[in-house]
N, C-alpha and C positions, 0 to 999 in steps of 0.2 A: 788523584787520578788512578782505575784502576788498569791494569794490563793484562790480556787476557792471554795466553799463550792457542794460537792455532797452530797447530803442527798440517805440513805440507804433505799427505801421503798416497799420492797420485802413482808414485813411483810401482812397478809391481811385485817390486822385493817385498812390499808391505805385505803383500799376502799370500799366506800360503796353503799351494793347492792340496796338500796333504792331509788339511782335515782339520779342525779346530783344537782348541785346547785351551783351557782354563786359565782367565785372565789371570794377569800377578797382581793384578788389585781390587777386582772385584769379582774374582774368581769362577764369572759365568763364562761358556764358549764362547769362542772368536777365532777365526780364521787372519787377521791382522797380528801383525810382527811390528816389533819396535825397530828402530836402528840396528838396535845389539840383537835383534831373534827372538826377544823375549815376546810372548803371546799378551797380547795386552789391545784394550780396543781405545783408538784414535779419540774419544772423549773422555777415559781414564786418565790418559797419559797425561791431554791439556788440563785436565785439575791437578792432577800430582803438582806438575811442575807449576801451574798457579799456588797450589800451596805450600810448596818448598822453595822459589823462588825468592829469593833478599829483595823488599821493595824499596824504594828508595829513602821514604820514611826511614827505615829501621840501619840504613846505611851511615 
């Protein structure tokens, strides 16, 4: 089974009105904020953590 991670980002800390800035993963503009600040867009984030994520398999 696989697990897909959706991140919740409704919240409007997520985004900021200051202007964009170069994902930390795929390093095109985005106006979206991670938890920590980091500029990063909302379907980045959930691959990352889908592929650093320990599945249970590998447990």
């Amino acid at each position: 089974m696989t697990v897909v991670a959706l991140l919740d980002w409704r919240s409007p800390e997520h985004f900021d009105h200051s202007g964009d800035k170069p994902c930390v993963i795929c390093t095109k503009p985005t106006p979206l904020r991670s938890d920590r600040g980091k500029p990063v867009h909302k379907v980045c984030a959930e691959d990352w953590i889908d592929r650093h994520s320990v599945q249970e398999d590998d447990a």
